[in-house]
N, C-alpha and C positions, 0 to 999 in steps of 0.2 A: 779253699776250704780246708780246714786241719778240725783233726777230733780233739783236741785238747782235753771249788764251784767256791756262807759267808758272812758268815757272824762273827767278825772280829774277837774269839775267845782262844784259851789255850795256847799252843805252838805255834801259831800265826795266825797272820790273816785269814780270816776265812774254815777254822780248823773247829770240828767239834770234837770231841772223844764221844766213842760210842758208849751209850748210855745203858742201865738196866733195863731201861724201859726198852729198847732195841728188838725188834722179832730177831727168831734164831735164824741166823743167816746160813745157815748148815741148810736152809730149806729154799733155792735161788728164788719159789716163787712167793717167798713173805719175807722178801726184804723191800724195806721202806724206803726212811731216810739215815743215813749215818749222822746220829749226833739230834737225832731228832725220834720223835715218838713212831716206829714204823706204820705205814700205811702198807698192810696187807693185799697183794695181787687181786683186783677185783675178777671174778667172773661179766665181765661186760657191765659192772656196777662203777658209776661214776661220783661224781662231788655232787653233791645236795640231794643223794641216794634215788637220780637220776638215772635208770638204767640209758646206755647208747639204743638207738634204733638198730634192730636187727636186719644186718645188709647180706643180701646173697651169699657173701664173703666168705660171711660168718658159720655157713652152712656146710655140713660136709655132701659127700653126694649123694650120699642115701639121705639126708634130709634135703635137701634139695626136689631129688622126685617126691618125696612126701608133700612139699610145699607146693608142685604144684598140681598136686592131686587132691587137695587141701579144697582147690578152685577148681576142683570138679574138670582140672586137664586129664589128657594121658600125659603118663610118665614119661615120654621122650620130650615131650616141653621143655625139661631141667635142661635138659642134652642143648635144648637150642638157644635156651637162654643165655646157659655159660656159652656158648660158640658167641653170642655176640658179647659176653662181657671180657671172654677171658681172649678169645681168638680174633674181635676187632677193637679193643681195648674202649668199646662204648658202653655206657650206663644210662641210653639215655632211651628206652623203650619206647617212643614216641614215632623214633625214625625206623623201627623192625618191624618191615614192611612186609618178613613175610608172617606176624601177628594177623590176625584182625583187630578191627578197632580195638572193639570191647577189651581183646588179650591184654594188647599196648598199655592201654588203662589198667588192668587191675595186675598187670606187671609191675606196676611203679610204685606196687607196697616195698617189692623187695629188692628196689635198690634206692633206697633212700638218700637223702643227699647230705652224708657225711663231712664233708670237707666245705666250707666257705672261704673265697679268697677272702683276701684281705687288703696284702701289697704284694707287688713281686716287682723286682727289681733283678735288673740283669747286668753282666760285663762281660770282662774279655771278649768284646768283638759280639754280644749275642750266643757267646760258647756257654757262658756261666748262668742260670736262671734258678733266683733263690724267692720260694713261695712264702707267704706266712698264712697261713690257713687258720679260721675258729671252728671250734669242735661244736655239737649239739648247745652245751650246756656253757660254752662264750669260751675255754682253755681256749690256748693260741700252742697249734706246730708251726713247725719247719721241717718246709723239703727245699732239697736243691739237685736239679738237674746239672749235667755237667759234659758237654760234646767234645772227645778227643777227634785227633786225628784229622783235621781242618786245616786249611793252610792257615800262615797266620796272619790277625788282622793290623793292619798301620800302626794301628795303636791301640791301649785299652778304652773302653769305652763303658761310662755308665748310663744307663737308662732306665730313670724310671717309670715304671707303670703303672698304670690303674689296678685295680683289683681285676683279677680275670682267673676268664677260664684257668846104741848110745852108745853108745858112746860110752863111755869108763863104766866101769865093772860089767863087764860080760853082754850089757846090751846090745841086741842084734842092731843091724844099718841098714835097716831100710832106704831105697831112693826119696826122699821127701819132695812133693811134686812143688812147684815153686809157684808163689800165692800172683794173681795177675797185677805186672806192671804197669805203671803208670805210664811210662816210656814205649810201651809197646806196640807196636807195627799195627796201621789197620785202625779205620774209622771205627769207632766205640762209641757208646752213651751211656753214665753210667749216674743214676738217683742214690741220695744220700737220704737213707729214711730218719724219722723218727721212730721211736719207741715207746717216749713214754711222752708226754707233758710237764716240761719242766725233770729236776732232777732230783735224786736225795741224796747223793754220791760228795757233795760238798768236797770236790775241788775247788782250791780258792783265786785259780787263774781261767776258770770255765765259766762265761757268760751265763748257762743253763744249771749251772750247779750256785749260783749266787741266787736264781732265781728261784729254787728249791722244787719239792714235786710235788705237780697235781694231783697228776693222777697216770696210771697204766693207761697204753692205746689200748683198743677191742684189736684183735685179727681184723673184721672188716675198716678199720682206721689204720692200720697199717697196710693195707691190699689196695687199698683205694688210694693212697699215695705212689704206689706203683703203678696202678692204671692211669693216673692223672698222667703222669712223668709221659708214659709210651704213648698215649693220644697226642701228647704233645708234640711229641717226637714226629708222630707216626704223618702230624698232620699240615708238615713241611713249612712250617711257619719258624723254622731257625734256619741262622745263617748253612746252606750245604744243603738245605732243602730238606724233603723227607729223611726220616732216620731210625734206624732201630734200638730200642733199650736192649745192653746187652751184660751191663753188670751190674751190682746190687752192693751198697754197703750201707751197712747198718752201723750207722755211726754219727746221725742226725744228735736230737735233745734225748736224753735217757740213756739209763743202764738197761741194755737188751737182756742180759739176765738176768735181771730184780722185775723182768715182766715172760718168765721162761714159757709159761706154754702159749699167752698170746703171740710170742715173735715165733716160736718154732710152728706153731699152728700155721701163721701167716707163711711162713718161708718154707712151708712144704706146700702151701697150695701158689706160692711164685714158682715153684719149680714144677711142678705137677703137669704131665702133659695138656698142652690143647684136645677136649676144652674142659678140664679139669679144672686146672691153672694156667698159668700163662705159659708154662711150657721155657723159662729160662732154664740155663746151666747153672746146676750148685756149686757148681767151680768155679762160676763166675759171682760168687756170694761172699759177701766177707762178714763177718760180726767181730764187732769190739767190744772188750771190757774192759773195767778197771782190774777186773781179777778177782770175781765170785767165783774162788774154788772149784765150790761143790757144782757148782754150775758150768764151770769149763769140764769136768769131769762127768756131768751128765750128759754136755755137748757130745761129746766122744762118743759115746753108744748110740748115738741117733742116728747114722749112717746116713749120714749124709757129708759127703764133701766137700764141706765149708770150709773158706779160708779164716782161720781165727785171727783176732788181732789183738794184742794185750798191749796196753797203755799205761806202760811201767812209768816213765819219765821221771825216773829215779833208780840205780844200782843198791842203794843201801835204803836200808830200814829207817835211819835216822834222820834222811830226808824223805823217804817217801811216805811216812808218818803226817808231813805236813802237807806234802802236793795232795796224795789220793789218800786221804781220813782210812778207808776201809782196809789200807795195809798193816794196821792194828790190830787186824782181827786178820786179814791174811798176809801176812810179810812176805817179801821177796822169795825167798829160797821156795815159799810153796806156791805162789804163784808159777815161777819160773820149773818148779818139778812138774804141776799142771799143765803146763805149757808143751813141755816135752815130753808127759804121754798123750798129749793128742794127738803132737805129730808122730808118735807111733802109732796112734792107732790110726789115724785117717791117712796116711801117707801124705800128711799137707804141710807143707813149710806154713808156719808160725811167722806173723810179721809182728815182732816189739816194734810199737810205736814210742818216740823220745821225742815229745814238745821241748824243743829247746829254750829255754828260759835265762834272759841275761845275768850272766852273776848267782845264778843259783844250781844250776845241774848241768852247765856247759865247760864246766874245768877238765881239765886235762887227767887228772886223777880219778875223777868219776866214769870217762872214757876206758880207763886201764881199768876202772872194778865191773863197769857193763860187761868187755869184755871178757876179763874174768869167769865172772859168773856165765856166761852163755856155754863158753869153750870147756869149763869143766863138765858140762854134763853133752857133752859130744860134739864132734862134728862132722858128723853126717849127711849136712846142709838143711837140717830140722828149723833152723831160725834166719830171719834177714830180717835188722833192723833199719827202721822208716823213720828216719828224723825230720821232723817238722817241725819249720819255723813259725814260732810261736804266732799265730793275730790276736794281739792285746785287744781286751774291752777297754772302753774310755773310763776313767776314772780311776783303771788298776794298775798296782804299783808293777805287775808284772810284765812283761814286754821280751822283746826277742832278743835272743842272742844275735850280737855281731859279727856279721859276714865272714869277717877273718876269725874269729873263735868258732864258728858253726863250721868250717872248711877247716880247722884244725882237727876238732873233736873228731869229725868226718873219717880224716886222716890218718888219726892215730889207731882209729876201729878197723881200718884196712890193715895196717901197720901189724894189726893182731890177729890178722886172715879171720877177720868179723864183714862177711856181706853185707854191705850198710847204700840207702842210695837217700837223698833228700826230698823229700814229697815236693812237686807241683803244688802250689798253694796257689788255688782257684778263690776268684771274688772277694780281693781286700777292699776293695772300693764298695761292695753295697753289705760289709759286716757278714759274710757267707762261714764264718767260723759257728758253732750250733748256740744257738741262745741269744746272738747280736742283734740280731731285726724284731724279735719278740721282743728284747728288753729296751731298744728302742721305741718301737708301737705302746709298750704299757706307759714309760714314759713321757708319750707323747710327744 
């Protein structure tokens, strides 16, 4: 899986110029599409002015005890409700036996059933499992689960299934804590969320940005892809048996910050103790952008220590104009200064993500200007770039750099004492890059 959108106009494939008609992206939560008429951050309002069903999720905990006091409970009901949704990862009030009937029943307003499979398709051995889910109103996500730390299996294997369940000038040096590796010691599981439905970010080598954007998830549409993921885990039906979710990266379909207070909503009740929320570590949370400014820079004050990831896959302006549209309106240098005051303020090493792309941002000279540009604004261990090999959609002209050009590039960023490692790419056999199975499925 790599985080890696298509109206053949302008500067490439695939490239809009942002338009007048554009919301002012100075505000992360009224940004639409780039290059397209912005679709304003809904409050839980969807396509065809469809509000989502209001799921527990959705509620904070003082509305929680109001709801179910609503139904004529006492307040500590709330307390037991979230114990079975957030502390045994179940939504299914049928089997919460310490209800009475009656309860069980009229518990089941408030966790509606959000997510409908669709397909899922799994690899690597059963390690890799990539969901396609329809929303209320027929939108298609994506999740994918992802089990490290397994021995490994013979071979890969596909199968599909049915629908189912500073540095220069005077800046202090902070230690920057190092974002979690892929490579790292110790059985893991880690869910690739979505954010949004579809994208408006019009990348023209991203399956979900050709696809363009529905719509924003709800908080309870993004929560409930977390609970899917850990029942899943929990319920010892993958190869290694039972398992725990234990990291988080947001980095499924959508820009996580063009939907700011539904994904921060959501990721403060994944971390929230048991039975709050699920009681994860925000250390073990990663969010990617393409680089909404204003929005990595609101990231920062929320105190929360999240590992950020920015999705430059471009050192200069003049290409990354055509990879990521929205560099137009934030170029590199302000990205890149974003970037390093978060890792000042959070004490979080910063992962640049670089989808390697054949012939287009894998030269040798592109290598010297990443590097470049990271190393002038310090090196105090604030950044480690994540090169991933590109997984091409079918029909685009785009495609991966070769082995010995990605092992060079690799090289030359070490060569520049630039921390760099090459991401694990989970699930090339069932299309597990974000947007590949949806646009598959709409296709037919």
């Amino acid at each position: 899986m790599s985080d890696p959108a298509a109206d053949p106009t302008a500067t490439g494939p695939g490239v809009h110029a942002p338009t007048e008609r554009q919301a002012d992206l100075s505000d992360p939560a009224a940004v639409g599409s780039v290059g397209q008429k912005a679709v304003p951050a809904p409050e839980g309002v969807v396509s065809g002015r469809v509000r989502a069903p209001v799921h527990w999720a959705d509620l904070s905990p003082s509305e929680r005890a109001e709801a179910v006091r609503s139904q004529g409970w006492p307040a500590f009901r709330a307390r037991q409700l979230s114990a079975h949704y957030f502390g045994h990862w179940s939504a299914e009030p049928e089997t919460w036996t310490d209800l009475g009937a009656a309860q069980r029943a009229s518990a089941r307003r408030f966790f509606p059933d959000l997510l409908t499979p669709v397909a899922e398709l799994s690899a690597d051995g059963g390690a890799t499992v990539k969901s396609l889910c329809q929303l209320h109103d027929g939108v298609l996500v994506e999740t994918v689960v992802m089990r490290y730390g397994l021995p490994s299996p013979p071979a890969p294997a596909e199968e599909p299934a049915g629908p189912s369940g500073p540095a220069a000038g005077g800046r202090p040096r902070p230690r920057a804590e190092p974002a979690p590796a892929v490579g790292a010691r110790g059985p893991r599981a880690t869910v690739c969320l979505s954010s949004q439905a579809g994208c408006g970010m019009n990348c023209p080598f991203c399956a979900t940005g050709q696809r363009g954007l529905d719509r924003n998830l709800t908080t309870g549409e993004i929560v409930e892809q977390v609970r899917r993921a850990g029942q899943s885990l929990a319920s010892g039906a993958w190869p290694g048996g039972p398992g725990r979710l234990t990291n988080i990266v947001v980095m499924g379909m959508g820009e996580p910050l063009a939907n700011y207070r539904a994904v921060l909503t959501a990721l403060r009740v994944i971390t929230a103790p048991v039975p709050t929320g699920f009681g994860l570590s925000a250390r073990g949370v990663t969010l990617s952008t393409v680089g909404l400014v204003p929005g990595m820079r609101r990231l920062a004050g929320e105190g929360l220590p999240l590992t950020l990831a920015v999705s430059l896959h471009a050192p200069d302006d003049a290409l990354r104009d055509e990879l990521v549209p929205i560099n137009r309106r934030y170029p590199v240098d302000e990205v890149l200064d974003a970037a390093l005051d978060y890792a000042d303020a959070t004490k979080r090493r910063v992962s640049i993500e670089y989808a390697l792309i054949r012939g287009v941002n894998d030269q040798a000279e592109r290598a010297d200007e990443l590097a470049r540009r990271l190393r002038q604004r310090g090196d105090w261990g604030w950044f480690h770039v994540n090169l991933i090999p590109l997984n091409p959609t079918p029909g685009s002209r785009w495609t991966a750099s070769r082995r010995a050009d990605a092992d060079r590039f690799r090289v030359r960023l070490e060569a520049r004492g630039v921390p760099v490692t090459v991401r694990d790419t989970r699930g090339r056999q069932i299309d597990a890059a974000c947007g590949q199975l949806a646009a598959r499925h709409l296709l037919g």
